[in-house]
N, C-alpha and C positions, 0 to 999 in steps of 0.2 A: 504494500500500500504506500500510498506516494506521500510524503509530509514535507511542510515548507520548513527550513532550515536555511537560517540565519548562522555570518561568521562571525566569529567569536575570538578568532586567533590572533595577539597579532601579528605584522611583517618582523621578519628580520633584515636588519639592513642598517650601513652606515655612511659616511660620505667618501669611505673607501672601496665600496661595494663596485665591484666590477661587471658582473654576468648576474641575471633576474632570473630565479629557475623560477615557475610558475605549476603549481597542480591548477586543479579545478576547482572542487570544493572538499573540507578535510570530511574523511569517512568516520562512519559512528565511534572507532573507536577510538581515533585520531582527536572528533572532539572528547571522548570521554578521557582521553590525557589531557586535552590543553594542548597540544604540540603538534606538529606537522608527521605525517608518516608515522601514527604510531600505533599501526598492525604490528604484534610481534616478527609475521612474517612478511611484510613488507621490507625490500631490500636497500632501499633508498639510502639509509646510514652506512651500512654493510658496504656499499659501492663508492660511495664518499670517502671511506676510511682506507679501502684500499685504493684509489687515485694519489690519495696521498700520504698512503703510506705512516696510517695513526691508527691508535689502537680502534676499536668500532665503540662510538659514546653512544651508553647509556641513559643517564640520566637528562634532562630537558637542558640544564645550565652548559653542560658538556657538547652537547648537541648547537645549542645556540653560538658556542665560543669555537667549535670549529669552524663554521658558518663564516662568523665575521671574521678571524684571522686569514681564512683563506678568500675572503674579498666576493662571499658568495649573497646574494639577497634573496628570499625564501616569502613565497609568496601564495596565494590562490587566485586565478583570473576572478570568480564567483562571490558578489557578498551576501547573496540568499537566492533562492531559486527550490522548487519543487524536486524532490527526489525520493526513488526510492531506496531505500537502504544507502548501499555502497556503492550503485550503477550508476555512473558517469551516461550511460543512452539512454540512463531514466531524466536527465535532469531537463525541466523546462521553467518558463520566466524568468531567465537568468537575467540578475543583474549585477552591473561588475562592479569589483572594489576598486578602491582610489588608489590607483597603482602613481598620478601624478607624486603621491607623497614620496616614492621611492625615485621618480625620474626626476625630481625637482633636487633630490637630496644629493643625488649620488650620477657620476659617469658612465652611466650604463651602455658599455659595449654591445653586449650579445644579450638575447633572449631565447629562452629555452623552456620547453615545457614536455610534464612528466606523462606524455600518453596524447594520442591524438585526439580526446574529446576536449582535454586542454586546449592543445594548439587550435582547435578549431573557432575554441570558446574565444581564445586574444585575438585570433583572425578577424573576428565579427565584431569585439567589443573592445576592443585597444590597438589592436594594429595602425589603425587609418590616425587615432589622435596622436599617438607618442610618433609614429615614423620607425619604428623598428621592428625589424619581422622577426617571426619566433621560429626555432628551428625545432623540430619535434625528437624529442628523444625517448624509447621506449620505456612503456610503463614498468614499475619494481615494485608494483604492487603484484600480491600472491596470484592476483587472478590471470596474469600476465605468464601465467606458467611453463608456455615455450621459451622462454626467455631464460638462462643459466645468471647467478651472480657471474659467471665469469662472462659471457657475453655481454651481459648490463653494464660490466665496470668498462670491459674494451669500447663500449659505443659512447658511454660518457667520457671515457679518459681520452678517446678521438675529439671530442666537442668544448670541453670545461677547459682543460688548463691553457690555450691558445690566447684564452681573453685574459690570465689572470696574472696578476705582478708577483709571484711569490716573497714575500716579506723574510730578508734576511736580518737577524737579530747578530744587530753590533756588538764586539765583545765589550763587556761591562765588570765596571769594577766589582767588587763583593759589595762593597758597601753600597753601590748603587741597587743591587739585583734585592738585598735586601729594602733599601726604600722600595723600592716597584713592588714586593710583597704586600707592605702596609698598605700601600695606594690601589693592589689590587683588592684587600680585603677592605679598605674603604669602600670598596666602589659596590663592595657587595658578594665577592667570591670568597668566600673563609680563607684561612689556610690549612685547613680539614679536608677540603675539597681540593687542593694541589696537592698536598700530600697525597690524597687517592692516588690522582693523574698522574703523579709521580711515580707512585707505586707499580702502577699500572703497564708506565712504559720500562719501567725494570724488567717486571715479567715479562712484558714483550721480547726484550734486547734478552734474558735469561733462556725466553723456549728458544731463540735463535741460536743462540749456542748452542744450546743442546741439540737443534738439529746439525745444526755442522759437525758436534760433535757422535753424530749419526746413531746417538740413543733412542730421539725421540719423546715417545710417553715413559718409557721404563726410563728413563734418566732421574738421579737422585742429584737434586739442586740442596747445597746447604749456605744458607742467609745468616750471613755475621752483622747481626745490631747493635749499633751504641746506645747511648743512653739520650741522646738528643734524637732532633725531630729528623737527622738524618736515617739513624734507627726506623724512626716511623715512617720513611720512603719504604724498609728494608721487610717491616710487618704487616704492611700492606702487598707487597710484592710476592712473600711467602704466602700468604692468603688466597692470590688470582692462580697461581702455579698451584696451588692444594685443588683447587675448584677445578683446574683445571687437568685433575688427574695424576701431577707429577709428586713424588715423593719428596718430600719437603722434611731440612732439618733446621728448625731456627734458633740458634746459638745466641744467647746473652748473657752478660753479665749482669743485668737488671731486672726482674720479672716488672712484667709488666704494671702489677699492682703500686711499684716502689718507684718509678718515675717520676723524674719531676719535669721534665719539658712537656709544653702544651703545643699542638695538638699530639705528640706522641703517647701521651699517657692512655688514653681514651683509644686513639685509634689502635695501638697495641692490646690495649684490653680488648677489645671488638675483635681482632683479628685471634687473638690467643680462644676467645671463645667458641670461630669459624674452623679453628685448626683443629680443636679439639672432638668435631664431627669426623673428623677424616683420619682412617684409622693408618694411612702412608704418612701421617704428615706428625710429627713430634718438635716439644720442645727442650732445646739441654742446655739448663741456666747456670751458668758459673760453671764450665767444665775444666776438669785438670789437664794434662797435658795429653794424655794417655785419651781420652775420652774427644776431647776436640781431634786429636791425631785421627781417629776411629771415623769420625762424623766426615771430615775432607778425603779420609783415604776412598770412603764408600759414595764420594761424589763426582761425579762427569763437570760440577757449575757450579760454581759459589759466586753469592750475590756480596760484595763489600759495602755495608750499609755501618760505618763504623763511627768515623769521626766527620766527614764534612766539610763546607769551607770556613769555618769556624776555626777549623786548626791552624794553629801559626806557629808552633811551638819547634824545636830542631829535636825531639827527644820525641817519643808517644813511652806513654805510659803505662802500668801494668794494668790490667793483663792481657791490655790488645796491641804491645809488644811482640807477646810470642804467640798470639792470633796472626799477624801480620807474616812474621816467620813462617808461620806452619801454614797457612795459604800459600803464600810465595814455593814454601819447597815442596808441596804439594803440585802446583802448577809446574812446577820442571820435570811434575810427572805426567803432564797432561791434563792438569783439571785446566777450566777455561773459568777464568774471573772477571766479573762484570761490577762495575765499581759505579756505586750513587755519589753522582754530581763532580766525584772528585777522588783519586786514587788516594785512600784513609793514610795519614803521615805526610804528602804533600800538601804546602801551600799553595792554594788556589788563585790565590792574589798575586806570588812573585814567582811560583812554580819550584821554590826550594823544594828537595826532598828529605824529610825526616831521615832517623834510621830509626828501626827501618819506614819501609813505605812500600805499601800496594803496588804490585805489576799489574795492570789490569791488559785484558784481550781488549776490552771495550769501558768505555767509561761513557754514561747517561749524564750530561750535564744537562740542568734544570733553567729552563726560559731563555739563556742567555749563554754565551761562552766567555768564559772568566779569562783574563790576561793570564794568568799559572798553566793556563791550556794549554796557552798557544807560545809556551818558551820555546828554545830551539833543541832543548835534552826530554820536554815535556812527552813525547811519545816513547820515552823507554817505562815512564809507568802507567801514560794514560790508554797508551794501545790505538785503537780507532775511538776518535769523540764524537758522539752525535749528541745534537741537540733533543730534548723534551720538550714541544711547545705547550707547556699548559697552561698556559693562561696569552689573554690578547693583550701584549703590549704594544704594540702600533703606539695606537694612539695616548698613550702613555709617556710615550716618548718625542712629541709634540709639547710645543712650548706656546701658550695664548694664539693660538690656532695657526700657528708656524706650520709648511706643508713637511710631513715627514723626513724628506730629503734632507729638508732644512736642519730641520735637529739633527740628524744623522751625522751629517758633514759637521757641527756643531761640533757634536760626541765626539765624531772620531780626530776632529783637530786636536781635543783636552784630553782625548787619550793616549794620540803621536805625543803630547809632550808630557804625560806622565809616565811613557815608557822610557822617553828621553830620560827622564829624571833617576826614574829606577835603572835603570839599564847602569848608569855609569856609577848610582850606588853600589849595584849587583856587578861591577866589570870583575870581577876572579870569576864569577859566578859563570857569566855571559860568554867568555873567555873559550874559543875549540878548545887550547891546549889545557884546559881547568876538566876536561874531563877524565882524565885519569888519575887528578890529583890526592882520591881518596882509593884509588886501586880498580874500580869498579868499571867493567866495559859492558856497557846497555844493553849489546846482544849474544853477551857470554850465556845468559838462559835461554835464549828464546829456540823456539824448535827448527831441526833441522832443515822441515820442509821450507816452501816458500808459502809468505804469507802476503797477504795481498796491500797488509797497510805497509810495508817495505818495497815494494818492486819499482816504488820514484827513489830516489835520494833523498832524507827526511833534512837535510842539511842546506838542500836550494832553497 
């Protein structure tokens, strides 16, 4: 039976908004979320996430923040009209939303819509006002079911990314990346909610190792937690890899109940109580040496969630000392380590290395890439760095509505001269010949095959 149905949702979109995907009007369960696309089986996030290569968001806030970082506008042609159920050939008296509000805001390139009753629908009802034709791209809704995620992602990832500027995050100081925390949780994002997205793309960067390291599901990943909220990237991360099947050992000196950093106390509690469902995943607090040796020797992945960019110290202390130790001599047996934000023992800020200090395979830095990354010895413990986008700071990084650019070149001029600055503090540091002045040569551990973040010269 046919009932009139009013929208309710609204756009997403900003003035960096590039490409307007367009549905028709949101289906009963899409309104019964509040959010765009939100059949469980509806693909549309699923195809998003792998275009570019993020984990697939869940939640409505996640959803919306990938949207606007990757310069997408999210819309329906339809703001009420007769239909039945979910059938787009039921729909009549359409009448359309104020799509002006999105072409007045933002430089909109391309237009796209999700299914051809869409495209039909802006052909008759906005085509002819805005001037811009809509290209149709197949439906990812369930009903659409000749259609494969894998066909869905190739015909989008053919159409979407042509129009869009992909947004490269400047390297920023710590103390910078920490104001952008507060001003993101100003703006309304907890830091509950990074933490997650944190956690999240550890797991991610975690099951990939474990594929390369051709275990797969039967792979035993063990997660080394500090006591800060880098920790809480780490207990979040053993959580998605539990759910996700994989045999999980999370090693702390702290139980969760005895924390004192916010948001890690809470979010480790939650995660201590999700592990405790799953009878592969355990936890071993305060282990002796014999008992941590045990936990690494029976793991393919350790996640280093230890100390953070917090650390500045030339010493780590006990007893993620010889934590650090027995990962590292672990890994010259093959275990593969994935290090949160920052290899546990280096400075993030100047890229000194403790002793010891983390060898990571890969290291997940958080929003931004810290200056300690990007030194010139920085890949003997960070490995391959990728960035974690979680959260949108574009426009964050805008100064009293300066154009992006603007700030950017801003940034990166006060950043050239506080390298300058460091740089000739740090000159032993900085120094080719200062590399073997403590005996240590960077790829005296690494394995004998070849690896693919070695095959440029890391020294050009």
């Amino acid at each position: 039976m046919s009932e009139h149905v009013i929208h309710t949702i609204d756009p997403v979109f900003d003035r960096n908004s590039r490409v307007l995907v367009l549905g028709s009007i949101p289906s009963p369960k899409s309104r019964e979320e509040g959010f765009f696309y939100g059949h469980p089986r509806n693909r549309f996030w699923q195809v998003l996430a792998a275009i570019f290569d993020e984990p697939v968001p869940a939640a409505i806030e996640d959803k919306r923040d990938l949207l606007l970082r990757r310069h997408i506008a999210l819309w329906d042609v339809v703001a009420s009209c007769d239909i039945e159920g979910a059938s787009d050939a039921s729909i009549r008296n359409a009448e359309p939303n104020d799509l002006e509000r999105i072409f007045s805001a933002a430089d909109i390139e391309a237009v796209f819509a999700t299914g051809a009753k869409a495209g039909d629908l802006y052909a008759r009802l906005g085509e002819k006002r805005f001037g811009k034709p809509c290209a149709v791209l197949p439906s990812t809704s369930p009903a659409n079911a000749k259609e494969s995620v894998e066909s869905l992602t190739k015909a989008y990832a053919a159409a979407l990314p042509e129009h869009l500027r992909p947004f490269e995050p400047p390297v920023l100081d710590v103390e910078r990346v920490v104001e952008l925390e507060r001003e993101i949780e100003r703006r309304g994002t907890s830091l509950a909610t990074l933490m997650h997205r944190a956690g999240i793309a550890l797991a991610r960067e975690a099951r990939r190792a474990a594929e390369t390291a051709g275990c797969g599901a039967d792979c035993r990943i063990a997660v080394l937690c500090g006591n800060g909220n880098n920790g809480g990237d780490g207990w979040v991360a053993a959580r998605v890899l539990a759910e996700e099947g994989f045999g999980v050992d999370v090693v702390c000196a702290t139980p969760p109940e005895r924390l004192n950093a916010h948001p890690a106390r809470e979010t480790a509690l939650e995660a201590q109580a999700a592990l405790a469902r799953h009878p592969h995943a355990r936890i071993v607090a305060n282990p002796d040496p014999s008992s941590l040796g045990a936990v690494l020797a029976g793991a393919q992945v350790a996640v280093d969630a230890l100390l953070g960019t917090g650390f500045e110290h030339d010493t780590v202390r006990k007893p993620f000392d010889g934590w650090i130790e027995a990962a590292c001599a672990e890994r010259s047996r093959g275990l593969r380590i994935v290090a949160a934000d920052v290899p546990s023992g280096m400075n993030a800020q100047t890229g000194k290395a403790a002793r010891p200090c983390i060898k990571a395979d890969i290291t997940v830095t958080m929003i931004a890439p810290k200056p300690g990354l990007v030194t010139p010895y920085a890949f003997a413990f960070c490995g391959a760095v990728r960035v974690a986008p979680i959260a949108y700071i574009e426009t964050l990084l805008n100064v009293r509505g300066a154009q992006p650019t603007d700030r950017l070149t801003a940034e990166a001029a006060a950043h050239d001269a506080s390298d300058a600055m460091k740089t000739a503090a740090n000159a032993e540091f900085f120094r080719a010949e200062a590399e073997d002045d403590d005996g240590y040569d960077p790829y005296s551990d690494r394995r004998p095959e070849p690896e693919p973040l070695f095959q440029s010269d890391p020294w050009s």
